[in-house]
PDB file with one MODEL, atoms N, CA, C and O in Angstrom:
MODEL        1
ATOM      1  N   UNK A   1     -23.794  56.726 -16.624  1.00  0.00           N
ATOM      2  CA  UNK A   1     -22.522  57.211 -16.132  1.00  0.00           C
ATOM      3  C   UNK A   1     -21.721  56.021 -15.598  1.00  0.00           C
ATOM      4  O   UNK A   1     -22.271  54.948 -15.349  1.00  0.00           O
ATOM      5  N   UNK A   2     -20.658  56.192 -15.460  1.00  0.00           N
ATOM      6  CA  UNK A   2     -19.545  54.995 -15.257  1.00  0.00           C
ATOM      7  C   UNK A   2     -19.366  55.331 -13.613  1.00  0.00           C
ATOM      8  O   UNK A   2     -19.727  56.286 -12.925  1.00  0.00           O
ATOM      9  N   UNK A   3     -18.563  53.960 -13.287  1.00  0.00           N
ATOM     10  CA  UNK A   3     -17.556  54.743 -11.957  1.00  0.00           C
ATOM     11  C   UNK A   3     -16.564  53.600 -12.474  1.00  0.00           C
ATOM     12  O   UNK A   3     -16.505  52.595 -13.182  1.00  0.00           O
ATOM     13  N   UNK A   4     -15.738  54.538 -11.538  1.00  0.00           N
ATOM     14  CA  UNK A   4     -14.105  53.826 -11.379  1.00  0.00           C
ATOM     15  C   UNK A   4     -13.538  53.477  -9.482  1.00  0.00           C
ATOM     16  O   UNK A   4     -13.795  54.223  -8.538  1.00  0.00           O
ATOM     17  N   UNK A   5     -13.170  52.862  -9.447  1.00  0.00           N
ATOM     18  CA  UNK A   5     -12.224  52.296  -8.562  1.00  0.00           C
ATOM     19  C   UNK A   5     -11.313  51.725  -8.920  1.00  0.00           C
ATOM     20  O   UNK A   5     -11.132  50.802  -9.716  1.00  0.00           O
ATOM     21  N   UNK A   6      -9.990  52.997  -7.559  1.00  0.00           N
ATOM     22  CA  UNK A   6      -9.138  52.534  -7.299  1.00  0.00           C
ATOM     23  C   UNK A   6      -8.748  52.766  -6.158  1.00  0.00           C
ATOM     24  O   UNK A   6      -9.453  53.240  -5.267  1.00  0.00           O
ATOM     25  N   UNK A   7      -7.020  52.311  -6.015  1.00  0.00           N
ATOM     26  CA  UNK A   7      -6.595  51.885  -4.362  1.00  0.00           C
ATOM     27  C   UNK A   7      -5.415  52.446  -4.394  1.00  0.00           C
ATOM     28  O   UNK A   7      -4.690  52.345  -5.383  1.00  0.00           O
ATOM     29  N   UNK A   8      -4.995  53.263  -3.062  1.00  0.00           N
ATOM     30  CA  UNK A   8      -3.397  53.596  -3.213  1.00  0.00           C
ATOM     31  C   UNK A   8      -3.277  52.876  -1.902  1.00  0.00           C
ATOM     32  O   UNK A   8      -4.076  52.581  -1.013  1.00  0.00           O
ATOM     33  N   UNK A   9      -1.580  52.643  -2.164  1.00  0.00           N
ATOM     34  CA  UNK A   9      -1.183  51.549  -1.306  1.00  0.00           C
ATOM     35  C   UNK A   9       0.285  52.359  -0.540  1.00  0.00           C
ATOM     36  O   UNK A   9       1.289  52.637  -1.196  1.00  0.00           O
ATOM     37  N   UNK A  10       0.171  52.575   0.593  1.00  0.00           N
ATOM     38  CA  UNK A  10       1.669  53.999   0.823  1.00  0.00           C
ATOM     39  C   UNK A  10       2.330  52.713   2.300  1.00  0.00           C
ATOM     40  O   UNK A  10       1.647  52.281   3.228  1.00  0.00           O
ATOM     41  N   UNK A  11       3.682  52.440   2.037  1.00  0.00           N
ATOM     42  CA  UNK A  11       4.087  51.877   3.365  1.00  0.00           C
ATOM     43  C   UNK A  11       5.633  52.886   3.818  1.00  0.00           C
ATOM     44  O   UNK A  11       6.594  53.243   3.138  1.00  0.00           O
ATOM     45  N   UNK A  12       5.296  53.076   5.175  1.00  0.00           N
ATOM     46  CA  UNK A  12       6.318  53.792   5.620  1.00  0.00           C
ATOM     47  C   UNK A  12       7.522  52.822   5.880  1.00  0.00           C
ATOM     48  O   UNK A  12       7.384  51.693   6.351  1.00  0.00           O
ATOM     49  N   UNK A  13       9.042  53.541   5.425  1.00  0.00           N
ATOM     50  CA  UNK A  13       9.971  52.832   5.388  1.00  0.00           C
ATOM     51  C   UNK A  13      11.204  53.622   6.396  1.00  0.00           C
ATOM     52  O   UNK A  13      12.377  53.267   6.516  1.00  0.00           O
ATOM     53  N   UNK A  14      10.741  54.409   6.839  1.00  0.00           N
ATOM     54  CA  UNK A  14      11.403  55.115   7.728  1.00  0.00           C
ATOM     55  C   UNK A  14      10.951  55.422   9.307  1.00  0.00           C
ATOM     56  O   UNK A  14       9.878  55.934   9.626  1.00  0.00           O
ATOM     57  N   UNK A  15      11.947  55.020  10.175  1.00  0.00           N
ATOM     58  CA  UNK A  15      11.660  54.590  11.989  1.00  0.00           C
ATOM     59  C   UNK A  15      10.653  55.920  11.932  1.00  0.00           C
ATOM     60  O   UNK A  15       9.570  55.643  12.448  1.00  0.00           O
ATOM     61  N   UNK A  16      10.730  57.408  11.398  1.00  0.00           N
ATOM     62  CA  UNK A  16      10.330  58.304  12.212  1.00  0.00           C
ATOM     63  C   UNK A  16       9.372  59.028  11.145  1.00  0.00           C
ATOM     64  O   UNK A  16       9.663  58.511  10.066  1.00  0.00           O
ATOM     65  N   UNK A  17       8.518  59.839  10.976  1.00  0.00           N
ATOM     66  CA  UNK A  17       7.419  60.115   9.833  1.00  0.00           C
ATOM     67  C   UNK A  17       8.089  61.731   9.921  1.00  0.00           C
ATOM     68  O   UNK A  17       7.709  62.149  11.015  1.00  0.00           O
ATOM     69  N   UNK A  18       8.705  62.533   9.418  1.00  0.00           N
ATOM     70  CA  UNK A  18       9.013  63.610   9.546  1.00  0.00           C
ATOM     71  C   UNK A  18       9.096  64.162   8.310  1.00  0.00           C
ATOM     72  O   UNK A  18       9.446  63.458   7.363  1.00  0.00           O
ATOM     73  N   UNK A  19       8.730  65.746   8.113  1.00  0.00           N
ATOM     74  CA  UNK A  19       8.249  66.020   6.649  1.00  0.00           C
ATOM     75  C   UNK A  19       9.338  66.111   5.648  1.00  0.00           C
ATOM     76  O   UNK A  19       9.129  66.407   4.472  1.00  0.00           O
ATOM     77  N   UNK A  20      10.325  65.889   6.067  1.00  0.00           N
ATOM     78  CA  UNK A  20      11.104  66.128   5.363  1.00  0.00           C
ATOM     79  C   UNK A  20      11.922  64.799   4.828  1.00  0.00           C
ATOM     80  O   UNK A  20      12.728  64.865   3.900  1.00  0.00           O
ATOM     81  N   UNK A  21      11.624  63.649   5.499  1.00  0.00           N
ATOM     82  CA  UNK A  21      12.121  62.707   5.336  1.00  0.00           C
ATOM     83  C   UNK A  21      10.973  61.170   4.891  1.00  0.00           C
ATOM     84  O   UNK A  21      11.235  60.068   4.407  1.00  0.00           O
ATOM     85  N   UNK A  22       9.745  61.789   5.326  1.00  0.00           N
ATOM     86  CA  UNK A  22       9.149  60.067   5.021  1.00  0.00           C
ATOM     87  C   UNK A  22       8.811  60.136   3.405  1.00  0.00           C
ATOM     88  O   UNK A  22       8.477  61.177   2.839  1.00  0.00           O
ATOM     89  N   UNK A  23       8.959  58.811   2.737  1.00  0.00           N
ATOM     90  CA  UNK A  23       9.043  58.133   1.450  1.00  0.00           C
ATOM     91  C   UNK A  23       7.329  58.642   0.950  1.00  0.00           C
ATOM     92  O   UNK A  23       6.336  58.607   1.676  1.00  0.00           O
ATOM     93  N   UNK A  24       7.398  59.125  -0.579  1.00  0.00           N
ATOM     94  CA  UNK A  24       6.520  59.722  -1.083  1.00  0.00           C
ATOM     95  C   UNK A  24       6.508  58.772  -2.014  1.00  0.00           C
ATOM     96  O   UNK A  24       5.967  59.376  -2.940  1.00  0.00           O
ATOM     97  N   UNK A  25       6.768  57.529  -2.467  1.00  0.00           N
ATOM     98  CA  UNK A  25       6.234  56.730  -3.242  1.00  0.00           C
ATOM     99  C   UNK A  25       5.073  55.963  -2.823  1.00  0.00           C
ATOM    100  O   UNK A  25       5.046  55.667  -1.628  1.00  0.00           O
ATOM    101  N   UNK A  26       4.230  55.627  -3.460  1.00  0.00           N
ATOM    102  CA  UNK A  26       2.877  55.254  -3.230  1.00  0.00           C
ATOM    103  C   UNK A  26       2.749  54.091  -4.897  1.00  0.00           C
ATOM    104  O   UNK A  26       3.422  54.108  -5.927  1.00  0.00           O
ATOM    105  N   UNK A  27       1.585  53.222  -4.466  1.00  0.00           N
ATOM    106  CA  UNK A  27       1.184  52.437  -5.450  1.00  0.00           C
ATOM    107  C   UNK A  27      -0.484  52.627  -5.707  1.00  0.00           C
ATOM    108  O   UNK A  27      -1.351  52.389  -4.866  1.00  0.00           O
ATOM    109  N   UNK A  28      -0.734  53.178  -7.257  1.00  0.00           N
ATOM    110  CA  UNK A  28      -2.077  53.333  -7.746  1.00  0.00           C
ATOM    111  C   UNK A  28      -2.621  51.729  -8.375  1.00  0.00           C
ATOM    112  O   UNK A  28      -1.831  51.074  -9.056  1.00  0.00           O
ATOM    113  N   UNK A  29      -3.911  51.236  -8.098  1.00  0.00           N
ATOM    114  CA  UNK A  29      -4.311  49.884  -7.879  1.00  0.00           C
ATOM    115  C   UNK A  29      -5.920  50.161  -8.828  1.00  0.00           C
ATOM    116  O   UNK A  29      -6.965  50.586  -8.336  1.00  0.00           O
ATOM    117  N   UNK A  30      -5.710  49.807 -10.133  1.00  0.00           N
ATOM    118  CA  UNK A  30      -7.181  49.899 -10.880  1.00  0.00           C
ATOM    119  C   UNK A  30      -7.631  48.741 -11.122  1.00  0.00           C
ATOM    120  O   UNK A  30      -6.948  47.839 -11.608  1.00  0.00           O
ATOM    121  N   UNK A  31      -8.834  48.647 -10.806  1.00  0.00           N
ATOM    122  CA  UNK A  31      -9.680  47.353 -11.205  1.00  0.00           C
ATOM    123  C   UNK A  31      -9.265  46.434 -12.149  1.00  0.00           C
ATOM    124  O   UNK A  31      -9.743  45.300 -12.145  1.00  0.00           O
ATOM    125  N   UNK A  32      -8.435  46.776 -12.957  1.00  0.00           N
ATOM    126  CA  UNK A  32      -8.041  46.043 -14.030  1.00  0.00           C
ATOM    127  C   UNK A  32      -7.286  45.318 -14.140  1.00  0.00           C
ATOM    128  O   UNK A  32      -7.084  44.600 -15.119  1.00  0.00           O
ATOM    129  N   UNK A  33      -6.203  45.399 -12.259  1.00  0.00           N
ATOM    130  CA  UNK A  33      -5.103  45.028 -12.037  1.00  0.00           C
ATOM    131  C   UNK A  33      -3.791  45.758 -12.314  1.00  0.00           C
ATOM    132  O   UNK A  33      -2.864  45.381 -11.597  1.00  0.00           O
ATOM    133  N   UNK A  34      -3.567  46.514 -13.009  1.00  0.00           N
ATOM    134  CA  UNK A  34      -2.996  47.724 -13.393  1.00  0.00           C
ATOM    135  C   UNK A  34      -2.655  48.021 -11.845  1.00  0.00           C
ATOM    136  O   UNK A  34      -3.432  47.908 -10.897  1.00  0.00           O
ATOM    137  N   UNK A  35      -1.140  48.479 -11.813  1.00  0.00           N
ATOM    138  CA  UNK A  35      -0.464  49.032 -10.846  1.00  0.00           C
ATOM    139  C   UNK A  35       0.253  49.971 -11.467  1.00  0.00           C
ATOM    140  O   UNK A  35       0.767  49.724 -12.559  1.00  0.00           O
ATOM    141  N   UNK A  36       0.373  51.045 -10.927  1.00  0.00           N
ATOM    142  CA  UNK A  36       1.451  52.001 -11.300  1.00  0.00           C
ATOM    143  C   UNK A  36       2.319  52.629 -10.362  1.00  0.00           C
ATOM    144  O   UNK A  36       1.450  52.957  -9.554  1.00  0.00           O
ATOM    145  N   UNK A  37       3.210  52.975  -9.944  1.00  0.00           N
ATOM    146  CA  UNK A  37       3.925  52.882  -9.310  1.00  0.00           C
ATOM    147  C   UNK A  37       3.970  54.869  -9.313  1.00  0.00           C
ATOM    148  O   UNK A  37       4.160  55.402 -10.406  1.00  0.00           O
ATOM    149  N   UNK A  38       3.814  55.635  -8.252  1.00  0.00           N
ATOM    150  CA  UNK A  38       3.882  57.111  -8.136  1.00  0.00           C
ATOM    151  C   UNK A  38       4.586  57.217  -7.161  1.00  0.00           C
ATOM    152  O   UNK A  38       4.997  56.399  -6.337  1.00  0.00           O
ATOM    153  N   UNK A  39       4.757  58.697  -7.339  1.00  0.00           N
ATOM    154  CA  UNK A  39       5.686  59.471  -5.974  1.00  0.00           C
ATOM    155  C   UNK A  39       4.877  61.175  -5.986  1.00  0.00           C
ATOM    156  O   UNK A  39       3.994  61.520  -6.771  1.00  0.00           O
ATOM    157  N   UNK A  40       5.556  62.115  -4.768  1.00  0.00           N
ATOM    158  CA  UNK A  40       4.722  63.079  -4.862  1.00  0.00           C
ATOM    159  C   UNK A  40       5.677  63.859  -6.111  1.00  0.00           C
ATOM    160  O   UNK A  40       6.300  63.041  -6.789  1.00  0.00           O
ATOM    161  N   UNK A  41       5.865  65.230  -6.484  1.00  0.00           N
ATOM    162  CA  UNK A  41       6.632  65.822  -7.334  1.00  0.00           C
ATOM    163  C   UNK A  41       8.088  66.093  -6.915  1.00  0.00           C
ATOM    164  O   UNK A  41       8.226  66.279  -5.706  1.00  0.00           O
ATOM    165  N   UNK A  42       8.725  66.128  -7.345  1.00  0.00           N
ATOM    166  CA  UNK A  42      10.782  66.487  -7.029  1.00  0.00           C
ATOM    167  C   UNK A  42      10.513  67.408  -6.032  1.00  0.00           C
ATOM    168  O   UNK A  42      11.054  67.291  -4.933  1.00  0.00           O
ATOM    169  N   UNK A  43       9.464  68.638  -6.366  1.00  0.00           N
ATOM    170  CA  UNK A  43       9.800  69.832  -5.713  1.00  0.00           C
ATOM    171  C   UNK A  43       8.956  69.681  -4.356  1.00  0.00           C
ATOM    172  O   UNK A  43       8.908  70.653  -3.602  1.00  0.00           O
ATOM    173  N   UNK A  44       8.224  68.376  -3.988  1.00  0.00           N
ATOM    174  CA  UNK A  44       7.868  67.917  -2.595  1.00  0.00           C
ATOM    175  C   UNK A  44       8.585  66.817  -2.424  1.00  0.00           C
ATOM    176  O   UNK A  44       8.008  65.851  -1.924  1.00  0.00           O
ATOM    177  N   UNK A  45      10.142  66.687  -2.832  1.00  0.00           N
ATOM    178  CA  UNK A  45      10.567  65.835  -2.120  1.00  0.00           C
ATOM    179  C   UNK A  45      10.540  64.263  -2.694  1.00  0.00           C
ATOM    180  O   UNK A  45      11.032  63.314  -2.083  1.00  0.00           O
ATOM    181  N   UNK A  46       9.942  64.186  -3.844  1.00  0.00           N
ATOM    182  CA  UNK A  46       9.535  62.892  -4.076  1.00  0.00           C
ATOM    183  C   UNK A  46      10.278  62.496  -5.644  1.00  0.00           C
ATOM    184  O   UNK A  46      10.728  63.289  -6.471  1.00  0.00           O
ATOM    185  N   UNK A  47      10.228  61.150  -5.703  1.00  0.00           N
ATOM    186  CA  UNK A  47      10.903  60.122  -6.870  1.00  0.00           C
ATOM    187  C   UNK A  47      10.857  60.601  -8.044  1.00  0.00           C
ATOM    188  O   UNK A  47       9.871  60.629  -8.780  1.00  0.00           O
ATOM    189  N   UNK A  48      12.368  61.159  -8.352  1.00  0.00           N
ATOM    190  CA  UNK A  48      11.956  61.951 -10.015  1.00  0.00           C
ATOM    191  C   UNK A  48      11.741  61.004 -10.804  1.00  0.00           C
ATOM    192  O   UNK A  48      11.044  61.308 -11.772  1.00  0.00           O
ATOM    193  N   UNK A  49      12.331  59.213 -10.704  1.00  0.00           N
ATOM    194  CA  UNK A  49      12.158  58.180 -12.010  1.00  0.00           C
ATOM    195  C   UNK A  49      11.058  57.935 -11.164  1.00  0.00           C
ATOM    196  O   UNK A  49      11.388  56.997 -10.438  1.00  0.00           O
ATOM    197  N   UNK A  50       9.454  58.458 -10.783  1.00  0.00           N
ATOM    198  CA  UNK A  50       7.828  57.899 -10.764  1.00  0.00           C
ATOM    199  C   UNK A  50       7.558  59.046 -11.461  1.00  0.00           C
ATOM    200  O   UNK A  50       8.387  59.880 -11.825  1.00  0.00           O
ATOM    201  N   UNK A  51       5.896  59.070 -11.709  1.00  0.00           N
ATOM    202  CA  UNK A  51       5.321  59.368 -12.404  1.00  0.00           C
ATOM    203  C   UNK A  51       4.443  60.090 -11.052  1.00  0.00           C
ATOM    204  O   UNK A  51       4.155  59.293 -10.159  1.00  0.00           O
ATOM    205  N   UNK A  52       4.027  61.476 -10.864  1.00  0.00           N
ATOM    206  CA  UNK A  52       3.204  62.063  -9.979  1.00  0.00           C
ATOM    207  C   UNK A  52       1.668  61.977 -10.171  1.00  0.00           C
ATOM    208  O   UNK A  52       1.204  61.316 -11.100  1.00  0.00           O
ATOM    209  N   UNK A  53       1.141  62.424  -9.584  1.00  0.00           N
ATOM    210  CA  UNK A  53      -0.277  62.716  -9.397  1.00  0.00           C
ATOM    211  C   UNK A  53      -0.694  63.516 -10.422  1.00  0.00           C
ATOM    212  O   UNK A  53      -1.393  63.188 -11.380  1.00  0.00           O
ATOM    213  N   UNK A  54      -0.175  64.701 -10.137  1.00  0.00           N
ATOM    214  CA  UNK A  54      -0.304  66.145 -11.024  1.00  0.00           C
ATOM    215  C   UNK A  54      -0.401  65.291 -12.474  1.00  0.00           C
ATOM    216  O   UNK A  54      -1.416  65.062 -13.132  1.00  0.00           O
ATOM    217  N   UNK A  55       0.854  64.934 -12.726  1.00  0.00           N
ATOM    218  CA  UNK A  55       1.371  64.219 -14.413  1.00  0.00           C
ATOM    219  C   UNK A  55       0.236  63.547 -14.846  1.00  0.00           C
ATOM    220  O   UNK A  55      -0.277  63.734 -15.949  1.00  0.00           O
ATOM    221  N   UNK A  56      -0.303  62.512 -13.728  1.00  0.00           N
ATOM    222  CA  UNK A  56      -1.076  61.411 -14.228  1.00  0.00           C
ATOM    223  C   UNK A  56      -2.401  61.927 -14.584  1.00  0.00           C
ATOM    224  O   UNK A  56      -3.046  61.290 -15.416  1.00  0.00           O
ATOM    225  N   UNK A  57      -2.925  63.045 -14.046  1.00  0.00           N
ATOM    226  CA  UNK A  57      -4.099  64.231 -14.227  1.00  0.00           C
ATOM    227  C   UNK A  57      -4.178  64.245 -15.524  1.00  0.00           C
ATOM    228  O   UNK A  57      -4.960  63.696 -16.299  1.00  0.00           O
ATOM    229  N   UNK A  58      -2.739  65.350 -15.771  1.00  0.00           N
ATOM    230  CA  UNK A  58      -2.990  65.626 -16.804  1.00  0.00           C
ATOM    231  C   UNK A  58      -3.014  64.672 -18.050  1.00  0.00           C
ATOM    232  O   UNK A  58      -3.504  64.921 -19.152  1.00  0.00           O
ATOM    233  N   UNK A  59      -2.339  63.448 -17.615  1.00  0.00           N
ATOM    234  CA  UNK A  59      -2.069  62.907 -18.884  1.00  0.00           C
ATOM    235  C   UNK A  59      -3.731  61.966 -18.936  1.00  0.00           C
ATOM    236  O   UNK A  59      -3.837  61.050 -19.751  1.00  0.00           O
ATOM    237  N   UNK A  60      -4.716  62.256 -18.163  1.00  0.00           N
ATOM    238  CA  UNK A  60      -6.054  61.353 -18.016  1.00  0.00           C
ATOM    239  C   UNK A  60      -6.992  62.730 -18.951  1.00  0.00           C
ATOM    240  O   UNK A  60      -7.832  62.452 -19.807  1.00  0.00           O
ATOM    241  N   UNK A  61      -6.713  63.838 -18.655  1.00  0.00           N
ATOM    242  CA  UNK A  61      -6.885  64.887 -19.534  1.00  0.00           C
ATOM    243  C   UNK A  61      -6.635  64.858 -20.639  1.00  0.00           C
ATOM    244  O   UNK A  61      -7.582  64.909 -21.424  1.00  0.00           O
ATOM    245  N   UNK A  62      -5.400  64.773 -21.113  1.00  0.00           N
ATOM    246  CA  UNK A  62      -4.866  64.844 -22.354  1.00  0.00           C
ATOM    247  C   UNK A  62      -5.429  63.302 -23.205  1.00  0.00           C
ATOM    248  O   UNK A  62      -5.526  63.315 -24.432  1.00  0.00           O
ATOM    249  N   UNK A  63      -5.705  62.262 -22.544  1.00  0.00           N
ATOM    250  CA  UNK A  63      -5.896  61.559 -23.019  1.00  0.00           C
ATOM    251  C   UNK A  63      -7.919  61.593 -23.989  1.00  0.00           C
ATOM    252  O   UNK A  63      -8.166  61.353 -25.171  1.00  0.00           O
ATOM    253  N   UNK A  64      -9.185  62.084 -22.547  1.00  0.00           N
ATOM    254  CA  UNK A  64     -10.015  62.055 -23.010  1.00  0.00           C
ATOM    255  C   UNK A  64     -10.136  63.098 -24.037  1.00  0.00           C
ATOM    256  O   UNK A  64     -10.983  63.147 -24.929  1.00  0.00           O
ATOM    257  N   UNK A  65      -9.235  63.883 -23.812  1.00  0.00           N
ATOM    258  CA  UNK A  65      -9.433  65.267 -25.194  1.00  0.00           C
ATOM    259  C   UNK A  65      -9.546  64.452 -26.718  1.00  0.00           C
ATOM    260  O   UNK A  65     -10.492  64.546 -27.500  1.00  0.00           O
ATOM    261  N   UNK A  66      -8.165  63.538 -26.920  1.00  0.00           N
ATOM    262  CA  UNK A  66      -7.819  63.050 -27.873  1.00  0.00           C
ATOM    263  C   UNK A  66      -8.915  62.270 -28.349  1.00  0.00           C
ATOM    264  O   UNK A  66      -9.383  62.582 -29.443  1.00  0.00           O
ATOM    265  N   UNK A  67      -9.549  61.034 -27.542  1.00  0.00           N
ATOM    266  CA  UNK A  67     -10.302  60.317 -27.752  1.00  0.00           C
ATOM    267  C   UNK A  67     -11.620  61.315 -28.083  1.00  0.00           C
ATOM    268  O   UNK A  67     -12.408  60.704 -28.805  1.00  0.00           O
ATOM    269  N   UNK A  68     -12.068  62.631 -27.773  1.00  0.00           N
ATOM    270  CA  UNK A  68     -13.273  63.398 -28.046  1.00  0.00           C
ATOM    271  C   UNK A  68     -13.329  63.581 -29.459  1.00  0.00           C
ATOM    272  O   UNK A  68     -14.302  63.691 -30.204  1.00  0.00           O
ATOM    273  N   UNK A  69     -11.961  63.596 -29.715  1.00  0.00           N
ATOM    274  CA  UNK A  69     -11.681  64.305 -31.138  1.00  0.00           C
ATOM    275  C   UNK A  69     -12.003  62.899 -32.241  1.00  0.00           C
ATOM    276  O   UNK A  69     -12.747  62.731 -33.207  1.00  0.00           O
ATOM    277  N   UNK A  70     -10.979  62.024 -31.484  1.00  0.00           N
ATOM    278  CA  UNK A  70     -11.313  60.728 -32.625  1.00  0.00           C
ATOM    279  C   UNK A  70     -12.533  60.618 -32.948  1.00  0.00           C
ATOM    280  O   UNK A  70     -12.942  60.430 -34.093  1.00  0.00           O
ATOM    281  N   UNK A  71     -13.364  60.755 -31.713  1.00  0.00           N
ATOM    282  CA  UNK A  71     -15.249  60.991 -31.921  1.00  0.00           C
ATOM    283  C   UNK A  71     -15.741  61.459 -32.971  1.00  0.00           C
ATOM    284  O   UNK A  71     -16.179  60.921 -33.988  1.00  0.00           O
ATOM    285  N   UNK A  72     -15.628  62.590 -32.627  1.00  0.00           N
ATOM    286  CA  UNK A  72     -16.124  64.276 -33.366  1.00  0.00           C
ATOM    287  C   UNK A  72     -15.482  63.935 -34.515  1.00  0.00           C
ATOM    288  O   UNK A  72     -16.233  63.714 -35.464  1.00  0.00           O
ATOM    289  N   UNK A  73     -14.454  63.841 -34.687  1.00  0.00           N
ATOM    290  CA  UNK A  73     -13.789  63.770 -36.260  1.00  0.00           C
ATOM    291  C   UNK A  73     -14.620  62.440 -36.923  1.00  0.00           C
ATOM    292  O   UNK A  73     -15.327  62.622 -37.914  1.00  0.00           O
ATOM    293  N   UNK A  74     -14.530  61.521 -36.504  1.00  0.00           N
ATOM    294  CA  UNK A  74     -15.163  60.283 -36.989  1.00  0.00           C
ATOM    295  C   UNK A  74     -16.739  60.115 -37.925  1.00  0.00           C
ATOM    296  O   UNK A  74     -17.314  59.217 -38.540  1.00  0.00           O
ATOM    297  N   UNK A  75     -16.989  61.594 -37.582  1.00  0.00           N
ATOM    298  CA  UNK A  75     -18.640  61.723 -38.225  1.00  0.00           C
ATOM    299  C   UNK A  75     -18.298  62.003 -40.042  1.00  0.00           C
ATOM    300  O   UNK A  75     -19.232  62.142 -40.831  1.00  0.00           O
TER     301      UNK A  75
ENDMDL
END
């Protein structure tokens, strides 16, 4: 079995932390050096030009599906 590590990196840019106002962009940090740059979703408030959590799920989903198939098909 594998593991992975990574690092999120969140700096507050606002005097006061209040829910309605502190910055939902965050930085994802993979071993590889790979940074990606996220926010939470529009509808919590957060960076519609980042890429969310939720998104990045699915698209880590969508991705091993594909690669199962290249597998499986490959026989």
């Amino acid at each position: 079995m594998s593991a992975h590590k990574v690092s999120i990196q969140w700096k507050r840019i606002t005097e006061d932390f209040n829910i309605k106002t502190y910055n939902r962009d965050h930085e994802v940090r993979f071993e590889n050096g790979v940074t990606i740059s996220s926010s939470a979703t529009v509808a919590f408030n957060g960076n519609p030009e980042l890429n969310n959590p939720e998104e990045l799920f699915v698209a880590s989903v969508v991705g091993c599906h594909m690669l199962t198939f290249f597998a499986v098909s490959s026989y």
